[in-house]
DSSP file (Angstrom, degrees, kcal/mol; ACC not computed):
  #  RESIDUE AA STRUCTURE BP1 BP2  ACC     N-H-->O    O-->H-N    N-H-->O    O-->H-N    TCO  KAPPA ALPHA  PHI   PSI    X-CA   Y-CA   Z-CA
    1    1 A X              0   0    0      0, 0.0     8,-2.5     0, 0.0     2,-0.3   0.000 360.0 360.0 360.0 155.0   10.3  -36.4   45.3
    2    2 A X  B     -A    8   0A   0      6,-0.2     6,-0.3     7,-0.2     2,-0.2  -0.931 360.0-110.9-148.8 165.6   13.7  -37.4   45.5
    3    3 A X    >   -     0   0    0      4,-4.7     3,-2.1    -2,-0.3     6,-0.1  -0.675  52.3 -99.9 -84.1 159.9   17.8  -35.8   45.2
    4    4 A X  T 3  S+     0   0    0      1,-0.2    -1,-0.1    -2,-0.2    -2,-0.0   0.405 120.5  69.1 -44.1 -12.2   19.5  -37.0   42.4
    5    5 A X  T 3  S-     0   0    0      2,-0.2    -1,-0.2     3,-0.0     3,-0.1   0.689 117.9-106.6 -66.9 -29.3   21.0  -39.3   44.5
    6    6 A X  S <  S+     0   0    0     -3,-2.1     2,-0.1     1,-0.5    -2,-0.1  -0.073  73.9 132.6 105.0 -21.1   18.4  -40.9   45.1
    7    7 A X        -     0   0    0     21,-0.1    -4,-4.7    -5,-0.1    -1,-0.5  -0.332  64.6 -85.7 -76.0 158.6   17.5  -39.9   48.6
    8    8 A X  B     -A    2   0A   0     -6,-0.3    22,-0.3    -2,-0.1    -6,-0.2  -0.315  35.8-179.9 -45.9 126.3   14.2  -38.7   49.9
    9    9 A X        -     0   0    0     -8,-2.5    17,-0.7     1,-0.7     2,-0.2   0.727  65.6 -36.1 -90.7 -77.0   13.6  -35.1   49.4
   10   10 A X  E     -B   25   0B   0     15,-0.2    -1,-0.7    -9,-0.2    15,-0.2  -0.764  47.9-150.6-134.0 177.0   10.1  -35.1   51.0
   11   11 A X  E     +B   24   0B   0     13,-2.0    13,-3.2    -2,-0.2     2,-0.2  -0.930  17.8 163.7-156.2 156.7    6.8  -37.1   51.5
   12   12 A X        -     0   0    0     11,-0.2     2,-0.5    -2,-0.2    11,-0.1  -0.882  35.4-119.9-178.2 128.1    3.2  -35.9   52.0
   13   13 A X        -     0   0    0     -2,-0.2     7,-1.1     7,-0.1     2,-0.2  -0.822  28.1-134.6 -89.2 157.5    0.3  -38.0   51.6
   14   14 A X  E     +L   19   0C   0     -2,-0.5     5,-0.2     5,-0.2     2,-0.1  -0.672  23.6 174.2 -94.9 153.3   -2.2  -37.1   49.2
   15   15 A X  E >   -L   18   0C   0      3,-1.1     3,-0.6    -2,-0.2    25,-0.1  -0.666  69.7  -7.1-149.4  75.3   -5.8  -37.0   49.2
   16   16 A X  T 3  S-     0   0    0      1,-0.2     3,-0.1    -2,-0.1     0, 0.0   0.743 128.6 -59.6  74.6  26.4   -8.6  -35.7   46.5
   17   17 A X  T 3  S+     0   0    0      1,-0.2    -1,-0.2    23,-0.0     2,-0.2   0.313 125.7  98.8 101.0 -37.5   -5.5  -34.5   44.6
   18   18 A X  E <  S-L   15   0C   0     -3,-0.6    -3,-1.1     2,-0.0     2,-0.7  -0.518  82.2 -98.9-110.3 161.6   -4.4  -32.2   47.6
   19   19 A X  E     +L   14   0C   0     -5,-0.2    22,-9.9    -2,-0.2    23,-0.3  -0.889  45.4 174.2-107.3 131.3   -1.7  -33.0   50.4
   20   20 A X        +     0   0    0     -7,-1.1    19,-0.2    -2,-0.7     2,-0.2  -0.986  42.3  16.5-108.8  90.6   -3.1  -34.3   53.8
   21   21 A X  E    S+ C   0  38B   0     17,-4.4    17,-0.6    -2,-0.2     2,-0.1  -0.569 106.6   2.8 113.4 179.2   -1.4  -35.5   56.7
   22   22 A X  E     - C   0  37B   0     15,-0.2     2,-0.9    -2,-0.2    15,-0.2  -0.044  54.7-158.5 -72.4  96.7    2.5  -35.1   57.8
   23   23 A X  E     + C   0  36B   0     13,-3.2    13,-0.6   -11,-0.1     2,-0.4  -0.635  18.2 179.8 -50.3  98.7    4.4  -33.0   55.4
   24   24 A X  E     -BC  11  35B   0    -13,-3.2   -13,-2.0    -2,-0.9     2,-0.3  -0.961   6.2-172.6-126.8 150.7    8.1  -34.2   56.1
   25   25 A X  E     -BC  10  34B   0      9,-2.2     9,-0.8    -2,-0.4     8,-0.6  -0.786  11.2-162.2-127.6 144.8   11.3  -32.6   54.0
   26   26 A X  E     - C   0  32B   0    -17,-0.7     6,-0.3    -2,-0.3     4,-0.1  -0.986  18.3-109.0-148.9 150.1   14.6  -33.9   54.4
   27   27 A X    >   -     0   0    0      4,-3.3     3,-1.8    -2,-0.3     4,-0.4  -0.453  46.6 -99.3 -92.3 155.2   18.4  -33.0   53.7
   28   28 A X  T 3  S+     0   0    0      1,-0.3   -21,-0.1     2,-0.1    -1,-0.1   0.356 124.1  57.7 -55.3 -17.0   20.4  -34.7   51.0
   29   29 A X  T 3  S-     0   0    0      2,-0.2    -1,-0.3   -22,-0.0    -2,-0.1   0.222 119.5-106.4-113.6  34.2   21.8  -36.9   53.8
   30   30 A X  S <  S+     0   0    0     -3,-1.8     2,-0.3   -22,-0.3    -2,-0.1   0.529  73.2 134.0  34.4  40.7   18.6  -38.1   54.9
   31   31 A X        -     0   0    0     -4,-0.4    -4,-3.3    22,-0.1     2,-0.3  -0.792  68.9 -94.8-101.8 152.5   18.1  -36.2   58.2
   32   32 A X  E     -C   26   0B   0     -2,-0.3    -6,-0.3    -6,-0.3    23,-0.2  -0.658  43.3-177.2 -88.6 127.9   14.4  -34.6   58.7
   33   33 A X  E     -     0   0B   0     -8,-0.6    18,-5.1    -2,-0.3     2,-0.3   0.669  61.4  -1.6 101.0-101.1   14.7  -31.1   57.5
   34   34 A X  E     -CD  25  50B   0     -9,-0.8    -9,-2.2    16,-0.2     2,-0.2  -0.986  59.2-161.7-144.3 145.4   11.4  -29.8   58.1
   35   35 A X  E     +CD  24  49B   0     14,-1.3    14,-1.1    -2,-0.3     2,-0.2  -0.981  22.4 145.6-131.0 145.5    7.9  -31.2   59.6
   36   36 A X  E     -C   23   0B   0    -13,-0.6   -13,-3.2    -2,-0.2     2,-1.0  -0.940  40.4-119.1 166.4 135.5    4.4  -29.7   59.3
   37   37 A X  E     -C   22   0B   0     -2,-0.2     7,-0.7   -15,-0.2     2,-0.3  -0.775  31.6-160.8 -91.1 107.6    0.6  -31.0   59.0
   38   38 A X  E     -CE  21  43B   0     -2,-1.0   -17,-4.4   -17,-0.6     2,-0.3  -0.743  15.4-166.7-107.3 153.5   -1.0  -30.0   56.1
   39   39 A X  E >  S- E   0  42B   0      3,-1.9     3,-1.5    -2,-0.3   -19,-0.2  -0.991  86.9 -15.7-108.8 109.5   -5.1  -29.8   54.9
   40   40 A X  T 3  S-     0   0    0     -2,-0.3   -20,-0.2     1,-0.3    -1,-0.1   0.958 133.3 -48.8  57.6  42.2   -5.8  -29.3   51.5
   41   41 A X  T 3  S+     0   0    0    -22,-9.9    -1,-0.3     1,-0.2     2,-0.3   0.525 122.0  94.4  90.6 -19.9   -2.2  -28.3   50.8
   42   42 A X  E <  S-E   39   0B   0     -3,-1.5    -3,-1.9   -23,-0.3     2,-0.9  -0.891  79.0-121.3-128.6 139.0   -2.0  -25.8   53.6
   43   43 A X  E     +E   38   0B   0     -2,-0.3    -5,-0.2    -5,-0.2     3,-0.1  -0.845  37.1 179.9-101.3 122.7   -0.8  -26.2   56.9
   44   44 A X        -     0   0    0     -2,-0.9    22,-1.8    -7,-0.7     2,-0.3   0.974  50.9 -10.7-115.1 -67.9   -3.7  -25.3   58.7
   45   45 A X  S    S+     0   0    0     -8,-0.2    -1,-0.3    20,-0.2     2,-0.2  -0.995  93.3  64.5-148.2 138.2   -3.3  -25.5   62.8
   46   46 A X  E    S-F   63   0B   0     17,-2.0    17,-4.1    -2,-0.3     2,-0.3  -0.825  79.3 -44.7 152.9-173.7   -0.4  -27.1   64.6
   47   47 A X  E     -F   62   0B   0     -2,-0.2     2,-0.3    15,-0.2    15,-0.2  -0.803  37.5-155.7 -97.4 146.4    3.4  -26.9   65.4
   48   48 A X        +     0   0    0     13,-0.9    13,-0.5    -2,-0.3     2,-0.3  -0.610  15.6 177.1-107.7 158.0    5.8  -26.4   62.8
   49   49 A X  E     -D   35   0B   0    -14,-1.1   -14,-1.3    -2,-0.3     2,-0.4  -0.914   1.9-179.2-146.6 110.2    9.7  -27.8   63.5
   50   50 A X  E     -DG  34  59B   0      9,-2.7     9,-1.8    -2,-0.3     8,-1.8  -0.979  11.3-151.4-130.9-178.2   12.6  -27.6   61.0
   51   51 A X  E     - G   0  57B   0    -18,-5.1     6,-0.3    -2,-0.4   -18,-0.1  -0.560  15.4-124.0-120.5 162.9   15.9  -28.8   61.5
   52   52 A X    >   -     0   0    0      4,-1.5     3,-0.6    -2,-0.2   -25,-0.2  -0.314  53.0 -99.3 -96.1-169.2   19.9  -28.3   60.4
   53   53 A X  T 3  S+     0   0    0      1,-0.2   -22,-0.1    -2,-0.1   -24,-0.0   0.550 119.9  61.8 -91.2  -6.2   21.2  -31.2   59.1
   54   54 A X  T 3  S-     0   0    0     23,-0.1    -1,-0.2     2,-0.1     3,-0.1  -0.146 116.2-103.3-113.8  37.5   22.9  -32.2   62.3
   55   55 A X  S <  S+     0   0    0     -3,-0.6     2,-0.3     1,-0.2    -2,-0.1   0.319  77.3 127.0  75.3  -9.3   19.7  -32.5   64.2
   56   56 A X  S    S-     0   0    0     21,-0.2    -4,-1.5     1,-0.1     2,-0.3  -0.578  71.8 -84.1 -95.7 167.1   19.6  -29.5   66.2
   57   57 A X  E     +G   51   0B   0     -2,-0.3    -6,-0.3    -6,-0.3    22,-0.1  -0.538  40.4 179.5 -50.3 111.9   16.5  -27.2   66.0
   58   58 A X  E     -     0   0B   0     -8,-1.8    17,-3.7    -2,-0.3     2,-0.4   0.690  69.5 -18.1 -63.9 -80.1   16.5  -24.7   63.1
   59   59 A X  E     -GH  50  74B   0     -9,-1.8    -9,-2.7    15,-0.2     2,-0.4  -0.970  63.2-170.3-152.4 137.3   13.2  -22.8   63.6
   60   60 A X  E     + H   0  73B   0     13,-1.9    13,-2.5    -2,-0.4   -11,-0.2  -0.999  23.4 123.2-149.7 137.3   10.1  -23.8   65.7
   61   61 A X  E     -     0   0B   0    -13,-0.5   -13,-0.9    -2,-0.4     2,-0.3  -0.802  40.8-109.2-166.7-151.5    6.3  -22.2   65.9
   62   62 A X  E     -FH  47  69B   0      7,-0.8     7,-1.7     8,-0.2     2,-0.3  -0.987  18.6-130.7-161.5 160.9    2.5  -23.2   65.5
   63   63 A X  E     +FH  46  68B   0    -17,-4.1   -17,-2.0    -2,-0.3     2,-0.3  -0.905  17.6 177.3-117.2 156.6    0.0  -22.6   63.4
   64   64 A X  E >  S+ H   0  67B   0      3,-3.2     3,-4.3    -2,-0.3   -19,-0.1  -0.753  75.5   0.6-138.2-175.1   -3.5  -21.6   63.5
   65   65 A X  T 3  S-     0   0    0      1,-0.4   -20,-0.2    -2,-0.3   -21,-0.1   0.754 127.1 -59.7   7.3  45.0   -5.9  -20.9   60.9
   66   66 A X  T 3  S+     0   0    0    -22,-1.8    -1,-0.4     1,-0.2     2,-0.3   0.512 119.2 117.6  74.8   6.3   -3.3  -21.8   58.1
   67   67 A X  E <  S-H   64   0B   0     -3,-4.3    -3,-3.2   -23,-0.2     2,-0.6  -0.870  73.9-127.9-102.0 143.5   -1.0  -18.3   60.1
   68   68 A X  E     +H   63   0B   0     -2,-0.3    -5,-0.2    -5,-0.2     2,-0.2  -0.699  46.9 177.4 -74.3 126.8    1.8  -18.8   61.5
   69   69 A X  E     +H   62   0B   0     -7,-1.7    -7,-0.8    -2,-0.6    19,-0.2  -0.604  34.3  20.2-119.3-170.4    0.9  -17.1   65.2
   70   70 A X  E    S- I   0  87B   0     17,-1.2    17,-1.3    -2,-0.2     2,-0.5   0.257 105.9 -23.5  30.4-151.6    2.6  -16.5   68.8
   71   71 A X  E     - I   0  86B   0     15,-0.2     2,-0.4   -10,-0.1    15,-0.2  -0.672  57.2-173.4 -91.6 124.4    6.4  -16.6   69.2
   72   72 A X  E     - I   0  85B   0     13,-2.9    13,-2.7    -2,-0.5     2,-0.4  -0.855   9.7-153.2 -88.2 143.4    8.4  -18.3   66.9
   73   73 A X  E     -HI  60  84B   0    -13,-2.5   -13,-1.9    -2,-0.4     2,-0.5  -0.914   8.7-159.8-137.3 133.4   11.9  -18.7   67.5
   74   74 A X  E     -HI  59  83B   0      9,-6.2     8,-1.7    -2,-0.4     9,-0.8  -0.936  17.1-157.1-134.1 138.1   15.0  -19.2   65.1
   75   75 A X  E     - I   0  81B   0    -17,-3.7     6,-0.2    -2,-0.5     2,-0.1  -0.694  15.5-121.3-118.3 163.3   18.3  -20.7   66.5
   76   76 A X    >   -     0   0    0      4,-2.0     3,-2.2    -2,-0.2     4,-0.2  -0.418  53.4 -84.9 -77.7 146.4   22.3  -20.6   65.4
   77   77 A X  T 3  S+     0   0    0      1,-0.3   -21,-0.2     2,-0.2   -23,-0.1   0.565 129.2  62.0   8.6 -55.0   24.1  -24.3   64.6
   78   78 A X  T 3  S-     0   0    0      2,-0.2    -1,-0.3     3,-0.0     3,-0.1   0.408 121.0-106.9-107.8 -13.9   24.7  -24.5   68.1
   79   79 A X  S <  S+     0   0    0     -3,-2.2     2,-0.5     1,-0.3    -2,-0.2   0.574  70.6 143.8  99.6  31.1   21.4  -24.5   69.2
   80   80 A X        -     0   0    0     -4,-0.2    -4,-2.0     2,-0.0    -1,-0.3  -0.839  53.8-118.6 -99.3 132.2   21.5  -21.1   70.5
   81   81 A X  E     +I   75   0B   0     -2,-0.5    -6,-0.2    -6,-0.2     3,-0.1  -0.153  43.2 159.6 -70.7 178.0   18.1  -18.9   70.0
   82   82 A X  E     +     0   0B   0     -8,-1.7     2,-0.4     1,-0.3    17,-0.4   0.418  53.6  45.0-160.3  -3.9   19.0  -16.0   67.9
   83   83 A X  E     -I   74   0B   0     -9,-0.8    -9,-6.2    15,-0.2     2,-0.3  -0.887  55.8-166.6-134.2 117.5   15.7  -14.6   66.4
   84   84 A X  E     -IJ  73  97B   0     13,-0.8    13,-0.9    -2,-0.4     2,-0.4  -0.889  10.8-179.1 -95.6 122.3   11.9  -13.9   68.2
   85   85 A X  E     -IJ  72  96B   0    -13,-2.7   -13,-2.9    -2,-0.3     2,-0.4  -0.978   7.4-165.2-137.6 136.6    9.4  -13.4   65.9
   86   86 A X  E     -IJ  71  95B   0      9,-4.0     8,-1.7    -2,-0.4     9,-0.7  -0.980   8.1-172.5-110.0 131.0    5.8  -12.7   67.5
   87   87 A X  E     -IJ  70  93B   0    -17,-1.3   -17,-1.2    -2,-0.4     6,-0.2  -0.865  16.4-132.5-106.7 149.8    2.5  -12.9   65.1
   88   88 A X    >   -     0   0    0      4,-2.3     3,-1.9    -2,-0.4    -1,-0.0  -0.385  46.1 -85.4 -85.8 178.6   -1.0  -12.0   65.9
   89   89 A X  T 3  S+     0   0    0      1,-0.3   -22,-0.1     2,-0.1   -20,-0.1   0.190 123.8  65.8-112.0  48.6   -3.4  -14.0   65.2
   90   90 A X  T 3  S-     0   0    0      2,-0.1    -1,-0.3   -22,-0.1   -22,-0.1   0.132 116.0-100.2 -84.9  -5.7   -3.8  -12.8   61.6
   91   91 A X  S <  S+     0   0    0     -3,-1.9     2,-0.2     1,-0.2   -23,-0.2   0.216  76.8 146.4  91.8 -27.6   -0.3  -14.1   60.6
   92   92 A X        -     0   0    0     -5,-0.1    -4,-2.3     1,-0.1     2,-0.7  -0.371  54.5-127.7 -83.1 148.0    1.1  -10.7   60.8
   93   93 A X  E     +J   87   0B   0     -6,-0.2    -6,-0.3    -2,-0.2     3,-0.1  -0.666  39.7 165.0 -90.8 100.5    4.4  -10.3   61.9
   94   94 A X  E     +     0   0B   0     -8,-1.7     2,-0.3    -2,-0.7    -7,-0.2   0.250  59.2  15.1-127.1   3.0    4.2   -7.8   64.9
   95   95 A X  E     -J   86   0B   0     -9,-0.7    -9,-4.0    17,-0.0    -1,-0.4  -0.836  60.2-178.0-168.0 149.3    7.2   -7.7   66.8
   96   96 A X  E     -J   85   0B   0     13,-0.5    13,-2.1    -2,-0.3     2,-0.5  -0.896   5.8-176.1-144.0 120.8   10.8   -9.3   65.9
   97   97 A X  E     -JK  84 108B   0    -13,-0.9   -13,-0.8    11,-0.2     2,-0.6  -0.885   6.7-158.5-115.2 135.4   14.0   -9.2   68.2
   98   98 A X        -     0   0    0      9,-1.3     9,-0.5    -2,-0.5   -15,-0.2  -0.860  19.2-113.7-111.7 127.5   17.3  -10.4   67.6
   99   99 A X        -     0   0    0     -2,-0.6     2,-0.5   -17,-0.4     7,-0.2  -0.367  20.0-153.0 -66.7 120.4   20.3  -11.4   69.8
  100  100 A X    >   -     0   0    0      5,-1.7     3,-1.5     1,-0.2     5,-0.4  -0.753   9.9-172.3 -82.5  77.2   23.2   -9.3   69.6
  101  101 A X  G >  S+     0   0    0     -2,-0.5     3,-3.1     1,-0.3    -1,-0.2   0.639  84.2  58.1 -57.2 -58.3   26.2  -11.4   70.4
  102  102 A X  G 3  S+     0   0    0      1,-0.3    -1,-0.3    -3,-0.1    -3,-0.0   0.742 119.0  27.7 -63.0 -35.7   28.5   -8.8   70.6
  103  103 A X  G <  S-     0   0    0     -3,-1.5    -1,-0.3     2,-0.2    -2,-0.2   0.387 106.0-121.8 -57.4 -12.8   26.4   -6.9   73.7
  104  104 A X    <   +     0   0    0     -3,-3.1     2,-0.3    -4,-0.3    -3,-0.2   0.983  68.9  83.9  34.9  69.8   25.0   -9.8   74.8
  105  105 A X  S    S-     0   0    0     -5,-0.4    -5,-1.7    -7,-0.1    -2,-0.2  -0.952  82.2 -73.3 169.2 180.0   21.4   -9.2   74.6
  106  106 A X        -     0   0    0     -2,-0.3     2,-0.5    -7,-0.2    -7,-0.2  -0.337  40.7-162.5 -92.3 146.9   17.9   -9.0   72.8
  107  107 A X        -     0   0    0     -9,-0.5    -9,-1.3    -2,-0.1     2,-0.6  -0.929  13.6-137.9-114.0 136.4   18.2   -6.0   70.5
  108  108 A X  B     -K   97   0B   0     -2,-0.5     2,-0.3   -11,-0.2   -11,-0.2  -0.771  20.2-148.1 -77.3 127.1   13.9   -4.6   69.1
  109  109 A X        -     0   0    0    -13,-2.1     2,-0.8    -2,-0.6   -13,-0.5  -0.885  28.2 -80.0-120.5 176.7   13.7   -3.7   65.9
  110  110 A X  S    S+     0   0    0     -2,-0.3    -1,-0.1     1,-0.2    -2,-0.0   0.192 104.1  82.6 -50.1 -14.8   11.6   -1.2   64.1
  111  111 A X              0   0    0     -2,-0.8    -1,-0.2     1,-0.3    -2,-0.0   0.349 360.0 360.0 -87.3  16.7    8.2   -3.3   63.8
  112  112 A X              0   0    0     -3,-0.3    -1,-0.3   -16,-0.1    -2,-0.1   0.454 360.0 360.0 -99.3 360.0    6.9   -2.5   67.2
């Protein structure tokens, strides 16, 4: 798949029809995006990574049985974190905290 530009949107090999092996996604100025292993189409156990367009770390977690589990973390621009999200290990989303600049510190919110 590709921008109208011509650049790479993503790549994923295929397999039986289905995508298998290293999912990778990329911005319109061909810096890597997002990365991920997929089974049959799914990303089924591993760590997940995406990216801003200027390389720093966007959002980073793992998967297990095709759920996203444990703490995942989602960062500002600057590479600072700004979002905790914890999942069990159903996928469900069971605790989230978020950085409140203006206090300086991690604020809970309602899902605990």
């Amino acid at each position: 798949m590709f921008y109208e530009n011509g650049k790479l949107f993503y790549q994923v090999p295929y397999r039986n029809g289905k995508q298998n092996g290293w999912y990778e996604q990329y911005y319109e100025n061909g810096s890597v995006w997002s990365k991920d292993f997929r089974v049959d189409g799914k990303t089924i156990d591993g760590n997940y990574i995406s990216l801003f367009d200027n390389g720093k770390i966007n959002q980073e977690g793992a998967y297990k049985n095709g759920h996203q589990v444990g703490k995942w973390i989602s960062y500002s621009n600057d590479g600072k974190p700004f979002k905790i999200y914890i999942y069990n290990k159903k996928g469900e989303l069971i605790k989230l905290e978020i950085w409140n600049e203006t206090k300086k510190q991690w604020e809970k919110t309602g899902l605990y």
